[in-house]
mmCIF file as gemmi writes it, N, C-alpha and C atoms, coordinates in Angstrom:
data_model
loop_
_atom_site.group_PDB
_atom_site.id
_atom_site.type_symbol
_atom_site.label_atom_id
_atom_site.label_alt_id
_atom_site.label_comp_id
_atom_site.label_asym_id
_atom_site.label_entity_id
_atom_site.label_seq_id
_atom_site.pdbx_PDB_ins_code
_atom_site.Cartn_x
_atom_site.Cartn_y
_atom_site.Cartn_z
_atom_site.occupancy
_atom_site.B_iso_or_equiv
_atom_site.pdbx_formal_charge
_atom_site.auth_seq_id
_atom_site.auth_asym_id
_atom_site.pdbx_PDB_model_num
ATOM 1 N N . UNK Axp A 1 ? -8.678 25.406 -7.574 1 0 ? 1 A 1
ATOM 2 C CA . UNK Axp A 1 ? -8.128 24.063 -7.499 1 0 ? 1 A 1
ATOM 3 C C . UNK Axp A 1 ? -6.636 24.055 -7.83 1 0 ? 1 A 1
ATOM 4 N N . UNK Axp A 2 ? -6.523 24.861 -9.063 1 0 ? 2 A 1
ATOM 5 C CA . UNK Axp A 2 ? -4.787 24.621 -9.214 1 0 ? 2 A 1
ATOM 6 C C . UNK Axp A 2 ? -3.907 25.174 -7.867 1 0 ? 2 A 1
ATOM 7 N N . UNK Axp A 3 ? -4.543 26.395 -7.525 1 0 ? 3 A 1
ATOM 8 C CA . UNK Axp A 3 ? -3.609 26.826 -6.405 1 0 ? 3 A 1
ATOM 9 C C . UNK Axp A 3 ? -3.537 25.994 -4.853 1 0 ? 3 A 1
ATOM 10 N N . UNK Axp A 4 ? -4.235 24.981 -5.061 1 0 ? 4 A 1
ATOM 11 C CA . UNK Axp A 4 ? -4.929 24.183 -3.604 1 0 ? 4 A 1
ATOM 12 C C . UNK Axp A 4 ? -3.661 23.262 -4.317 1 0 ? 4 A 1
ATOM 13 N N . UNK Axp A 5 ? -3.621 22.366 -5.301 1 0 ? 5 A 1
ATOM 14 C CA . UNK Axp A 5 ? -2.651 21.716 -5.759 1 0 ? 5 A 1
ATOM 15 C C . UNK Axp A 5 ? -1.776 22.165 -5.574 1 0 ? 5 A 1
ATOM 16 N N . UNK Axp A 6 ? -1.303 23.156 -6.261 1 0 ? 6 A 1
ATOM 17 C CA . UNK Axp A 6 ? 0.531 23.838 -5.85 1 0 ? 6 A 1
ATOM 18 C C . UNK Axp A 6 ? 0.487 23.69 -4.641 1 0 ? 6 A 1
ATOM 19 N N . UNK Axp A 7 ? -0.225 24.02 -3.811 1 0 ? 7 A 1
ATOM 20 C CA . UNK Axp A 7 ? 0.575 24.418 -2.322 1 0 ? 7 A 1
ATOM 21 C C . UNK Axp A 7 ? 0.684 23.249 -2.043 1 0 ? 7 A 1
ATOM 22 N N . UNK Axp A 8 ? -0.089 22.093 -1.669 1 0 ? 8 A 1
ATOM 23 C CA . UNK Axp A 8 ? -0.548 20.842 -1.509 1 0 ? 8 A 1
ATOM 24 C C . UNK Axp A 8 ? 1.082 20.034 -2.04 1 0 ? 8 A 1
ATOM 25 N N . UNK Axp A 9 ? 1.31 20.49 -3.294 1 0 ? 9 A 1
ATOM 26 C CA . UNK Axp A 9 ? 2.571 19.433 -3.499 1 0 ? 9 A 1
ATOM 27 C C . UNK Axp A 9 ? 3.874 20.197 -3.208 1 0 ? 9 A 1
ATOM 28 N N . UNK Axp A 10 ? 3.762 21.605 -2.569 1 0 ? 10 A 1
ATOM 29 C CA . UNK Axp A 10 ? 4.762 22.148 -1.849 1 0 ? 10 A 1
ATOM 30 C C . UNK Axp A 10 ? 5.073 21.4 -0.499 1 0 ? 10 A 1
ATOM 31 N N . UNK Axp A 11 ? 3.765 21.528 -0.003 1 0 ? 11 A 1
ATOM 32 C CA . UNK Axp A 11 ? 3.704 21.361 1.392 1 0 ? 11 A 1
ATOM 33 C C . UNK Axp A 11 ? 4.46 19.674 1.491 1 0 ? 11 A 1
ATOM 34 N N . UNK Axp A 12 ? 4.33 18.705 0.184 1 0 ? 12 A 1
ATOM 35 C CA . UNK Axp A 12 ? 4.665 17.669 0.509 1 0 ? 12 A 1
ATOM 36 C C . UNK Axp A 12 ? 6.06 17.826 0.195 1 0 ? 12 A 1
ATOM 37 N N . UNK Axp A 13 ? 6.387 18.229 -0.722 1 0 ? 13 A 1
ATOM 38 C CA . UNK Axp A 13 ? 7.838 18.306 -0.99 1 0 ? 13 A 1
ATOM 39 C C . UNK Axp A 13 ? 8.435 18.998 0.561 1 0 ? 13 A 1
ATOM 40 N N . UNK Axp A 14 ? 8.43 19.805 0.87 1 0 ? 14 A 1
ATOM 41 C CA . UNK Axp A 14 ? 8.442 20.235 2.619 1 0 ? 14 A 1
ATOM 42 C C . UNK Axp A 14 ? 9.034 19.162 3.723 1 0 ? 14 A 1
ATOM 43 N N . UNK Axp A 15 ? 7.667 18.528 3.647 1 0 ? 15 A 1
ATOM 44 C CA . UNK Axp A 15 ? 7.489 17.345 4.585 1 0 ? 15 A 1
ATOM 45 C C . UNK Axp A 15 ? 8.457 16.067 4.283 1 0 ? 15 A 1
ATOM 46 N N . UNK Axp A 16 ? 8.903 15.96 3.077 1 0 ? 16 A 1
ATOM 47 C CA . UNK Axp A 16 ? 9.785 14.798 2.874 1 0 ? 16 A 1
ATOM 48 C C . UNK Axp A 16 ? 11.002 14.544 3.993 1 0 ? 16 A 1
ATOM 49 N N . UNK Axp A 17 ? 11.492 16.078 4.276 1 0 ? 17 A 1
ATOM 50 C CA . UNK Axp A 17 ? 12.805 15.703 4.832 1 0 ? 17 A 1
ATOM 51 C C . UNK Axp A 17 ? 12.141 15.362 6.5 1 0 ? 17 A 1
ATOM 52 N N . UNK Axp A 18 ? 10.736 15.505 7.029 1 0 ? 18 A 1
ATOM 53 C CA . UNK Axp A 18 ? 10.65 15.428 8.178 1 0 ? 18 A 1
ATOM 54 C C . UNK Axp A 18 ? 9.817 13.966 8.344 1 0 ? 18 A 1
ATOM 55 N N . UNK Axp A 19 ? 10.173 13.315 7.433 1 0 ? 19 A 1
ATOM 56 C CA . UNK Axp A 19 ? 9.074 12.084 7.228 1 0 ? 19 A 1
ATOM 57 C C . UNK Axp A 19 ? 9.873 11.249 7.323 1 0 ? 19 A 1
ATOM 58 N N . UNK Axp A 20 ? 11.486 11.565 6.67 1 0 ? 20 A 1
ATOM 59 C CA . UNK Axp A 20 ? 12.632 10.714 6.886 1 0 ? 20 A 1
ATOM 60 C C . UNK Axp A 20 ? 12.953 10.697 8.238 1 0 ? 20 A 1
ATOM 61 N N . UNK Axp A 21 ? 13.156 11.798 8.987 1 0 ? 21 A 1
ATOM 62 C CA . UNK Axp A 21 ? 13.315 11.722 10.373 1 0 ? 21 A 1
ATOM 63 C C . UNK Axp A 21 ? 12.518 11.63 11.638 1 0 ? 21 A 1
ATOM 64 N N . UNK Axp A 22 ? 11.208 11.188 11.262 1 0 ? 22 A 1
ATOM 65 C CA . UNK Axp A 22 ? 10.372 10.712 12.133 1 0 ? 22 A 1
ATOM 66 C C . UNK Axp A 22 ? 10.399 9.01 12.826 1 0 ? 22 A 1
ATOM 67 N N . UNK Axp A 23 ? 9.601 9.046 13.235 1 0 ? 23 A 1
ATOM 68 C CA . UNK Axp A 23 ? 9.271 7.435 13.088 1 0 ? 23 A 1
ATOM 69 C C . UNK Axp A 23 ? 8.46 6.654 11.915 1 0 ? 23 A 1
ATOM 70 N N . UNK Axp A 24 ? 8.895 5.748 11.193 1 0 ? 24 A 1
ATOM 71 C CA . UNK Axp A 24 ? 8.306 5.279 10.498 1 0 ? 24 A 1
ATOM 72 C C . UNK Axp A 24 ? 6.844 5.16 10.459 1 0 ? 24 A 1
ATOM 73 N N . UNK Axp A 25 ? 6.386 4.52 11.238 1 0 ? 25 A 1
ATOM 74 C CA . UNK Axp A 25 ? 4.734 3.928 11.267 1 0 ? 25 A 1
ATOM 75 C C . UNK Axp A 25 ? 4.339 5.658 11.032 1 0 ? 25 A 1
ATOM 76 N N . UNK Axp A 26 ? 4.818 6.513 11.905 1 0 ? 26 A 1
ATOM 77 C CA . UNK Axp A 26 ? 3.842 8.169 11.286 1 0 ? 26 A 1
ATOM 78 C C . UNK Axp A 26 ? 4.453 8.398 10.141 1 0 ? 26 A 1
ATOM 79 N N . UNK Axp A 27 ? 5.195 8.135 9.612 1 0 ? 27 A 1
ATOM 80 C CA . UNK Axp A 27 ? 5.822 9.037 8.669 1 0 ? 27 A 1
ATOM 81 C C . UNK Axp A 27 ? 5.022 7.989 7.321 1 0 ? 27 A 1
ATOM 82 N N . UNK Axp A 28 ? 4.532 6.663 7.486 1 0 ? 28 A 1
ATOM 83 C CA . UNK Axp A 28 ? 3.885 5.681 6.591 1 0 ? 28 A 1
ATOM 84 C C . UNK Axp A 28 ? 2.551 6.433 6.814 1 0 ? 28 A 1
ATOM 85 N N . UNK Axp A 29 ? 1.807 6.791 7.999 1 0 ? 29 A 1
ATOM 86 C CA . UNK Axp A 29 ? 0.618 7.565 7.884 1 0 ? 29 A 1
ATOM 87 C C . UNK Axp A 29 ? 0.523 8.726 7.075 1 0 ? 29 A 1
ATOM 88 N N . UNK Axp A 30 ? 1.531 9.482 7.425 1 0 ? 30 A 1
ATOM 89 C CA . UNK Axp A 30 ? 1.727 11.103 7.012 1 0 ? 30 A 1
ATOM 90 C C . UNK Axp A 30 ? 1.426 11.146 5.518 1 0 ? 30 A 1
ATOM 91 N N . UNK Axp A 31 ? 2.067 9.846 4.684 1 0 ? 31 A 1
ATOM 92 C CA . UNK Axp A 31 ? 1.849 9.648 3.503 1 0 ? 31 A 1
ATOM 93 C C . UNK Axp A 31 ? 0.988 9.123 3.164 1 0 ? 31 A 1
ATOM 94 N N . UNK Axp A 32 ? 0.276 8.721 3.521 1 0 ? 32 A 1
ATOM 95 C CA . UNK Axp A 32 ? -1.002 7.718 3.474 1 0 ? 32 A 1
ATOM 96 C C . UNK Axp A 32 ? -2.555 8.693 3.387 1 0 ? 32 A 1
ATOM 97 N N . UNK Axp A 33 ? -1.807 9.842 4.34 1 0 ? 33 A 1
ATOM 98 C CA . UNK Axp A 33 ? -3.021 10.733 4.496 1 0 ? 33 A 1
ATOM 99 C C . UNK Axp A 33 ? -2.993 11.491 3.319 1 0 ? 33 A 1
ATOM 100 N N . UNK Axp A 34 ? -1.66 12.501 2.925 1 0 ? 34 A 1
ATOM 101 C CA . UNK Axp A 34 ? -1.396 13.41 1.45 1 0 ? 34 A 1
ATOM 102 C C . UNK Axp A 34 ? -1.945 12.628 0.654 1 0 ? 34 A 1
ATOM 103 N N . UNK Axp A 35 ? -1.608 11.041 0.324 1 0 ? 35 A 1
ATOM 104 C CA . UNK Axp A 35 ? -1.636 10.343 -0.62 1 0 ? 35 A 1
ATOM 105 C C . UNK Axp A 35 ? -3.296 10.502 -1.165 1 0 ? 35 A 1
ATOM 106 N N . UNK Axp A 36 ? -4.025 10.269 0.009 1 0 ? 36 A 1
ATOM 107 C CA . UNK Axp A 36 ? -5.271 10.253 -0.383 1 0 ? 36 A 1
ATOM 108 C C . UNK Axp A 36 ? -5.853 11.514 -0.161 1 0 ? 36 A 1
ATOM 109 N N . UNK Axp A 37 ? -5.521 13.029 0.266 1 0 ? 37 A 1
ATOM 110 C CA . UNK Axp A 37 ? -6.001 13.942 -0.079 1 0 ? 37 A 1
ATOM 111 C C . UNK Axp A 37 ? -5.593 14.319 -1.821 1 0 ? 37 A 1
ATOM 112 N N . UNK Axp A 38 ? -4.078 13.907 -2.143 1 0 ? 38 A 1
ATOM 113 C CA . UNK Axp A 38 ? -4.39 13.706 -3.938 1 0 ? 38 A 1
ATOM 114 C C . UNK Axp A 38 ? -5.539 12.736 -4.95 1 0 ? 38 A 1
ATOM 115 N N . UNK Axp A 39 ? -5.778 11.761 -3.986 1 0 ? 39 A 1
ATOM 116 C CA . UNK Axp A 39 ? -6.805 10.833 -5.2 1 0 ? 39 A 1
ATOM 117 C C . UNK Axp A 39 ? -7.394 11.875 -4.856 1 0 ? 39 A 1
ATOM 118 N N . UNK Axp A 40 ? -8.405 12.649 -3.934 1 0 ? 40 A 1
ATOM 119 C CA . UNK Axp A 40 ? -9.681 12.891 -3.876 1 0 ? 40 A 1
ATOM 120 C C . UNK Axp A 40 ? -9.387 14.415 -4.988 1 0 ? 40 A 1
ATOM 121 N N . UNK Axp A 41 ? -8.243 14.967 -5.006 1 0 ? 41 A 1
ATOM 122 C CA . UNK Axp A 41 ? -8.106 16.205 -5.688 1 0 ? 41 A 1
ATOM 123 C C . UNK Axp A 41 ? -8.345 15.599 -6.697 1 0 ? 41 A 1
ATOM 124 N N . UNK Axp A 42 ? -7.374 14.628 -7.714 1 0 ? 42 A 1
ATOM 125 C CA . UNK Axp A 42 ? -7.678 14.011 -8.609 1 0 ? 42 A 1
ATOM 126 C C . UNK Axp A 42 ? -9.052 14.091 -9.188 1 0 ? 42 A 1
ATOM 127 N N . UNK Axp A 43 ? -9.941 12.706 -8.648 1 0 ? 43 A 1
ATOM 128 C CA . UNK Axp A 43 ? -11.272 12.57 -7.99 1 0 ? 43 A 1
ATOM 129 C C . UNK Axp A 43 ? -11.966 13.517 -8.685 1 0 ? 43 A 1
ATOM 130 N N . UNK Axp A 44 ? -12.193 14.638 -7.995 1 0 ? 44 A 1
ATOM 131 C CA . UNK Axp A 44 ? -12.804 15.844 -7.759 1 0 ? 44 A 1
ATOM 132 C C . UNK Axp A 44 ? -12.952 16.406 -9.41 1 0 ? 44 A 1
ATOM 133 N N . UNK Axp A 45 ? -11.106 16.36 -9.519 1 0 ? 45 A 1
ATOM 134 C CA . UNK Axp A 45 ? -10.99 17.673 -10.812 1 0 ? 45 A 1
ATOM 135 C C . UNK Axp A 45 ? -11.63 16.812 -12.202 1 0 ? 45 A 1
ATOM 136 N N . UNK Axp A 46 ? -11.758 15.852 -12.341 1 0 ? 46 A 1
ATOM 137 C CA . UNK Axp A 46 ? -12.136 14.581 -13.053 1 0 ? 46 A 1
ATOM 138 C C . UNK Axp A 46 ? -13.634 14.63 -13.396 1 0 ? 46 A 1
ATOM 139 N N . UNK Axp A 47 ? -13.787 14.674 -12.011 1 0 ? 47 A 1
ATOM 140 C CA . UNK Axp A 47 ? -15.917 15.102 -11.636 1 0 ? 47 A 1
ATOM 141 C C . UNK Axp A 47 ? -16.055 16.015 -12.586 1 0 ? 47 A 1
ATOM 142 N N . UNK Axp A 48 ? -15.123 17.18 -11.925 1 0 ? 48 A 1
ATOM 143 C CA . UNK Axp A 48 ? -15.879 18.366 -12.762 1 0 ? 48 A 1
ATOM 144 C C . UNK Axp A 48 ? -15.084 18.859 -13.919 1 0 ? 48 A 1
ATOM 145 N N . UNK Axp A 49 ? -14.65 18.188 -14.546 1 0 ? 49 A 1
ATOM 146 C CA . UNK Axp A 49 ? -13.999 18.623 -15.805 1 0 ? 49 A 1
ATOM 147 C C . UNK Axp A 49 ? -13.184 19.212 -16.083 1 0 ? 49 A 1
ATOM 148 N N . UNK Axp A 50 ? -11.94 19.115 -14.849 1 0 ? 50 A 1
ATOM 149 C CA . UNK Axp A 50 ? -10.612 20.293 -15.208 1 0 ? 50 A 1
ATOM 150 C C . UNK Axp A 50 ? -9.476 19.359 -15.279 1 0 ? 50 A 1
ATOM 151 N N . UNK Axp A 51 ? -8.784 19.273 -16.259 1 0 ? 51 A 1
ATOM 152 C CA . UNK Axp A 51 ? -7.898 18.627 -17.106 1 0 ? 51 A 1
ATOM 153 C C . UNK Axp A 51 ? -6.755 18.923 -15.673 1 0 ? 51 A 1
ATOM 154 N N . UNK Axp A 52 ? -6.509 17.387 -15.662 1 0 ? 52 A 1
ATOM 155 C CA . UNK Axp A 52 ? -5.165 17.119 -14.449 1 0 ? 52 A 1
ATOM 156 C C . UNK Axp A 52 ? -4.099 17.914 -14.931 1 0 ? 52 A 1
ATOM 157 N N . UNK Axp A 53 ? -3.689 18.103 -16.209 1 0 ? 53 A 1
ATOM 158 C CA . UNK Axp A 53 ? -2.466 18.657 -16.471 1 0 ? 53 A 1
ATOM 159 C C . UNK Axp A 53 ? -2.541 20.152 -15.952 1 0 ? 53 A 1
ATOM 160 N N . UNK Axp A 54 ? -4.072 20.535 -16.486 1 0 ? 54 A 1
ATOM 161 C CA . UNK Axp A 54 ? -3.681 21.95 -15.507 1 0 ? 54 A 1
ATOM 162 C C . UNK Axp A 54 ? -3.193 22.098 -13.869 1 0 ? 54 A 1
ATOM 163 N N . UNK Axp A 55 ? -3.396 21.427 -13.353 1 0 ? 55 A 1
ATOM 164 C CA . UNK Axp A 55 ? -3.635 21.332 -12.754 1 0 ? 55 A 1
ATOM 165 C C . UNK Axp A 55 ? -1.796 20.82 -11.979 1 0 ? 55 A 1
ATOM 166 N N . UNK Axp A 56 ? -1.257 20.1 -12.655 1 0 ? 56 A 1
ATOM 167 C CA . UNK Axp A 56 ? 0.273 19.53 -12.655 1 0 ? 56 A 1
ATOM 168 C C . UNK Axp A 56 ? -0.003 18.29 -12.293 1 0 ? 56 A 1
ATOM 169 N N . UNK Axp A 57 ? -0.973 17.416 -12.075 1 0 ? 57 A 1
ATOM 170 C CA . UNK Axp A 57 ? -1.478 16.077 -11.38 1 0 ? 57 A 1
ATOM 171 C C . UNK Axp A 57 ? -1.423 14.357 -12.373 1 0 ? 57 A 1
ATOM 172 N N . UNK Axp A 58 ? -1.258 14.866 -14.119 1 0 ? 58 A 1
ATOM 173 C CA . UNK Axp A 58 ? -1.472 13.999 -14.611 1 0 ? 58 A 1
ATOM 174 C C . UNK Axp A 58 ? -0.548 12.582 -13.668 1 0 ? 58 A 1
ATOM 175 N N . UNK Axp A 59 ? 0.711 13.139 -13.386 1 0 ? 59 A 1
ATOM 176 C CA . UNK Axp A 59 ? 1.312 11.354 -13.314 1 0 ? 59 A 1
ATOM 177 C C . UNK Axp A 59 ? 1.892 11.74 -12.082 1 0 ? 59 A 1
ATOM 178 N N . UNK Axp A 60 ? 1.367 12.642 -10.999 1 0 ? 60 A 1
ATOM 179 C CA . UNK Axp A 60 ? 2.032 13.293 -9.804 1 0 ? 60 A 1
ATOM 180 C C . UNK Axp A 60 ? 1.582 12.171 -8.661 1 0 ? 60 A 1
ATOM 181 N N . UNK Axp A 61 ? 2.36 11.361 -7.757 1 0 ? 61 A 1
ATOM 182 C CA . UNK Axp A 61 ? 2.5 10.58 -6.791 1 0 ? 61 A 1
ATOM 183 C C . UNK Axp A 61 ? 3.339 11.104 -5.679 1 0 ? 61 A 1
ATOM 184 N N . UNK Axp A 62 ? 2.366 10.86 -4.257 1 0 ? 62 A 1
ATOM 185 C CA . UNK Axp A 62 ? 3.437 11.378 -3.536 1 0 ? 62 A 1
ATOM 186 C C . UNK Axp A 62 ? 5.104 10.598 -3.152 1 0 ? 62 A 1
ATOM 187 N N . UNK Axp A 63 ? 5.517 11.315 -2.991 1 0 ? 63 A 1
ATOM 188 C CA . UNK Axp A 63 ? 6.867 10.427 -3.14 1 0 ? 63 A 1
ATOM 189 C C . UNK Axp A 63 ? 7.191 9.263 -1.984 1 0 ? 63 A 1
ATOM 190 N N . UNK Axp A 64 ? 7.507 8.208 -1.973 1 0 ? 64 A 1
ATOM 191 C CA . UNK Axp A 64 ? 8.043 7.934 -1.571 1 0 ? 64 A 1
ATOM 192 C C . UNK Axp A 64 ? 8.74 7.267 -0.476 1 0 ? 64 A 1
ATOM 193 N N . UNK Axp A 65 ? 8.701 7.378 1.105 1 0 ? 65 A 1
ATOM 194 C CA . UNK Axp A 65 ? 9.607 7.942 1.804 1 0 ? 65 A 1
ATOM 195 C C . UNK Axp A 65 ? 11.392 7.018 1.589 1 0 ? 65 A 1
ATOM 196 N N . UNK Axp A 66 ? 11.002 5.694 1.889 1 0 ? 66 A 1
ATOM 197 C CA . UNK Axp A 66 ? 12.344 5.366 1.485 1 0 ? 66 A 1
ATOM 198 C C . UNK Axp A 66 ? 12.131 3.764 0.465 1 0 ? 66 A 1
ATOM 199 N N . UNK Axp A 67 ? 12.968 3.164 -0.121 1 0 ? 67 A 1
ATOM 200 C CA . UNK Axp A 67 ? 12.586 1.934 -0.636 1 0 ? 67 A 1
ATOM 201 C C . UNK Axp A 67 ? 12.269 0.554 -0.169 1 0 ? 67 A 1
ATOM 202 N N . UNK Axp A 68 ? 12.307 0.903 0.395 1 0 ? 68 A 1
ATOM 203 C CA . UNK Axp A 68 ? 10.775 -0.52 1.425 1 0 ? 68 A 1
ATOM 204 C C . UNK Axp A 68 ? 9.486 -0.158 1.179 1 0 ? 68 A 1
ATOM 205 N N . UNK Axp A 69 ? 8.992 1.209 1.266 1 0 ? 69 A 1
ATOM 206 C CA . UNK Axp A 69 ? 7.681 1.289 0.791 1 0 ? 69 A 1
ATOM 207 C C . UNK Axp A 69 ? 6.856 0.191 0.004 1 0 ? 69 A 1
């Protein structure tokens, strides 16, 4: 699980700069989708008893894309 996390908030950190230069409405999906593959990691690690911090998740949100969100 931790290593599914790291990559997971690599891959989003990644994607930021191509989320800015998309079209909005996908780039509002794109986040919409990460967003909720983190609750379910969350979710999951919660179920089975592995402390978010290991994990780096306690207060981790995906970012962002611009301030209209």
């Amino acid at each position: 699980m931790r290593s599914f996390a790291q990559t997971l908030k690599r891959e989003i950190k990644e994607n930021l700069a191509v989320w800015e230069a998309m079209n909005r409405e996908q780039a509002i999906g794109r986040r919409m989708a990460f967003s909720n593959v983190v609750f379910l990691l969350k979710r999951e690690a919660e179920k089975h008893g592995v402390p978010l911090v290991d994990l780096g998740l306690v207060d981790y949100e995906v970012p962002k894309i611009d301030p209209q969100d």
